[in-house]
N, C-alpha and C positions, 0 to 999 in steps of 0.2 A: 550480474550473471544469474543470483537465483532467479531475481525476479524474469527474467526474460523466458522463464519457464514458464510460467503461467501467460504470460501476454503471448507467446506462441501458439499455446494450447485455445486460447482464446481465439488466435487468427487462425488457426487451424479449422476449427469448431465451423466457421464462419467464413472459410472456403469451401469444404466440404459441404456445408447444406446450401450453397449459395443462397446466402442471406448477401445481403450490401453491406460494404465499409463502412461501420459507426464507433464513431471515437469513444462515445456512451461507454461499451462495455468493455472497453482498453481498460479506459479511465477509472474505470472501478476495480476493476481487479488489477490495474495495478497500486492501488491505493489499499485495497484489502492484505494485498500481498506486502506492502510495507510498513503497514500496520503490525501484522503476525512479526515480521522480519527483525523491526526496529525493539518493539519488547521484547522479544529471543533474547538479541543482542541485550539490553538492558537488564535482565531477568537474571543472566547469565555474567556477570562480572564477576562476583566472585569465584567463579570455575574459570573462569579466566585468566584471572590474577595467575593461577600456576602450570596454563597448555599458551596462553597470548598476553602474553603480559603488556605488549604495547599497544594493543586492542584497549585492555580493562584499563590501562592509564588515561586512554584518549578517551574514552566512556566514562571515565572517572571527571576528567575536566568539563563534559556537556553535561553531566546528569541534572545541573540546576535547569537547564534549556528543555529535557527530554519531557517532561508534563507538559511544557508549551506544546511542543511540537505534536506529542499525540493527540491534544486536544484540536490542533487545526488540522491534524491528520482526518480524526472522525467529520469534525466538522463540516470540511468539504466533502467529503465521502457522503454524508446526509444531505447536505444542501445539493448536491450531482446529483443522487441518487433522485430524491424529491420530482427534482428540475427534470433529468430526462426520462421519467418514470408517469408524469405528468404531464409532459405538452402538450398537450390537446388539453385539459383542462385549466392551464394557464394562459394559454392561448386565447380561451373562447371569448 
């Protein structure tokens, strides 16, 4: 649900100036946005532990995963960004 704030704001953005449907700038801001989202939540366990306790145990049990995961979180955030920020010059 957070995130569907910004990917709104984004289609928003892009009614409004009648631009064309491109998945480009979905895809990154919803990637940006679950980037910020996922360390919150991670950053956040120990204030946890005493307002969501069943949050910070489940957060407790992924935390050896969570460095995977943000690293192929940026990962493809960079390699998207690259790719549709470029096409025309990968293209030529």
């Amino acid at each position: 649900m957070s995130l569907g704030g910004s990917l709104g704001f984004v289609g928003s953005i892009m009614i409004i100036l009648d631009l064309p449907f491109a998945w480009e700038p979905i895809i990154i801001t919803y990637l940006i946005s679950q980037i910020i989202y996922s360390y919150d939540h991670f950053s956040g366990i120990k204030e946890d532990i005493s307002t969501n306790p069943e949050r910070a145990n489940y957060l407790n049990k992924k935390q050896t995963f969570f460095p995977f995961v943000l690293i192929f979180y940026f990962v493809f955030l960079f390699l998207i960004t690259i790719f549709f920020t470029n096409k025309e010059l990968l293209f030529f």
